[in-house]
C-alpha positions as CSV (number, residue, x, y, z in Angstrom):
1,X,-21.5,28.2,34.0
2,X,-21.0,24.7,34.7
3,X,-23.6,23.4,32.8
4,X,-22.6,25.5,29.7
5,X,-18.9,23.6,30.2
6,X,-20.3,20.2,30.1
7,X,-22.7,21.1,26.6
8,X,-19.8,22.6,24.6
9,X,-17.6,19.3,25.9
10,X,-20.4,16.9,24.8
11,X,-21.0,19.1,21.8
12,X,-17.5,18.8,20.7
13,X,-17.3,14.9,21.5
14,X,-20.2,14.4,19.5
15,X,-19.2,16.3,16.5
16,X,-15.8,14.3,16.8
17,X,-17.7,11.3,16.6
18,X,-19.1,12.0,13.7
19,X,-16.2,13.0,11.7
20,X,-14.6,9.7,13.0
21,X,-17.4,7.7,11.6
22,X,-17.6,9.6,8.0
23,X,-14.0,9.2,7.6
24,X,-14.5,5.5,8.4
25,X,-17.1,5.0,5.7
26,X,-15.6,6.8,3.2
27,X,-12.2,4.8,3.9
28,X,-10.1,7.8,3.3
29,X,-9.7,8.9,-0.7
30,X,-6.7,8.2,-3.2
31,X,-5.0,10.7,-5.1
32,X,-6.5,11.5,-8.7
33,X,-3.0,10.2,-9.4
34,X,-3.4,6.8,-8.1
35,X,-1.8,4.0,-9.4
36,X,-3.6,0.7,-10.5
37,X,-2.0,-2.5,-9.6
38,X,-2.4,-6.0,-9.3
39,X,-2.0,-7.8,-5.7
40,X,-1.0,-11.4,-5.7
41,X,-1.9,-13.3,-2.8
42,X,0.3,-15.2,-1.1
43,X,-1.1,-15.5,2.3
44,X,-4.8,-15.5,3.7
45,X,-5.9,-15.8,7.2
46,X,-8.1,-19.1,7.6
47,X,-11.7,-18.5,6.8
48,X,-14.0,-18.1,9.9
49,X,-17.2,-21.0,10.4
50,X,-19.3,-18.0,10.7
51,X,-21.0,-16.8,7.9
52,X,-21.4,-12.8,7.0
53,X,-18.7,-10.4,7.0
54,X,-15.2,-11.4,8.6
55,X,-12.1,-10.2,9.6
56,X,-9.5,-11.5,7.0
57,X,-5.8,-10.6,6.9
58,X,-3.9,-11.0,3.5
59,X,-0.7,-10.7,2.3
60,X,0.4,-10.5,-1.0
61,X,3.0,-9.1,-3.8
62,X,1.8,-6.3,-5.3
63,X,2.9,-5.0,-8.3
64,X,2.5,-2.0,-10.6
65,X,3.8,0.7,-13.0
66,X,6.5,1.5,-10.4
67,X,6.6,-1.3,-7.9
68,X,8.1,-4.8,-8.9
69,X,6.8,-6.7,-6.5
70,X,6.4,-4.9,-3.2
71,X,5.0,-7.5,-0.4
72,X,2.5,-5.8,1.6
73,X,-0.7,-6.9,3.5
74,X,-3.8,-5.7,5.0
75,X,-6.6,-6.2,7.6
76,X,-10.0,-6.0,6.0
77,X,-13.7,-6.9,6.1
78,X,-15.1,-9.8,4.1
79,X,-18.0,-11.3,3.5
80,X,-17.0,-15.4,4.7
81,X,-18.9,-17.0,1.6
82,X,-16.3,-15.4,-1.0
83,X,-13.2,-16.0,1.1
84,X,-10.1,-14.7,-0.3
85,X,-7.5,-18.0,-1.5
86,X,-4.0,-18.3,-1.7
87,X,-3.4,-17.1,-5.5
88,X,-6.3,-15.0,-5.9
89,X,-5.4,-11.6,-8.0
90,X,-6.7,-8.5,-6.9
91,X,-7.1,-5.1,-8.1
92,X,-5.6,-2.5,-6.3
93,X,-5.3,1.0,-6.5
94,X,-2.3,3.4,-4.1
95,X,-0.9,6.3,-4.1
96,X,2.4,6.7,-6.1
97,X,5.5,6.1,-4.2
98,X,3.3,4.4,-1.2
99,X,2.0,0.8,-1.9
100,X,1.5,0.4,1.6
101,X,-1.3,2.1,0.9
102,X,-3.3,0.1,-0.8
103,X,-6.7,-0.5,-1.0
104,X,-9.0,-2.8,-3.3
105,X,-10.6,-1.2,-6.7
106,X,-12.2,-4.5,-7.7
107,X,-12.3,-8.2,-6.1
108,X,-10.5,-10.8,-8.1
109,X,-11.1,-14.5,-8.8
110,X,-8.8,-17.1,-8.6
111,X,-5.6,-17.0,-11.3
């Protein structure tokens, strides 16, 4: 009896697991309804001396059809050799009514 306890816990951790690590991939998915924004940077955390993919923490003012100017920031991987800079333009997509929520549709360059 014991021994059937211990599989159906290890089962159940497991299966978590992997729900945890799908959900991670996938990043979570917008609405159909999204909005498409544009995020002006006005903060970037300094770029690492390592090389590959980074944490980098941003902040920005993004705007949109129905936000005019919201300041919101973000925690993100990045790959070190294409560092984010302080008045970069990024694409962003969020759900309406929740900029907070935004994530990036395409990388910007500078301007």
């Amino acid at each position: 009896m014991f021994e059937l306890a211990m599989l159906v816990i290890m089962v159940a951790a497991l299966a978590g697991m992997l729900v945890l690590v799908f959900r991670g991939r996938r990043g979570g998915r917008l609405p159909a309804d999204a909005e498409v924004g544009s995020l002006y940077l006005t903060g970037v955390s300094p770029r690492p001396e390592a090389m590959g993919e980074q944490f980098v923490t941003i902040t920005g003012n993004l705007t949109g059809p129905t936000e005019t100017g919201t300041v919101v920031y973000g925690r993100m991987v990045w790959d070190a050799a294409y560092w984010p800079a302080i008045g970069d333009t990024l694409t962003v997509a969020y759900p309406p009514g929740k900029p907070d929520r935004w994530r990036i549709v395409e990388p910007g360059g500078a301007g």
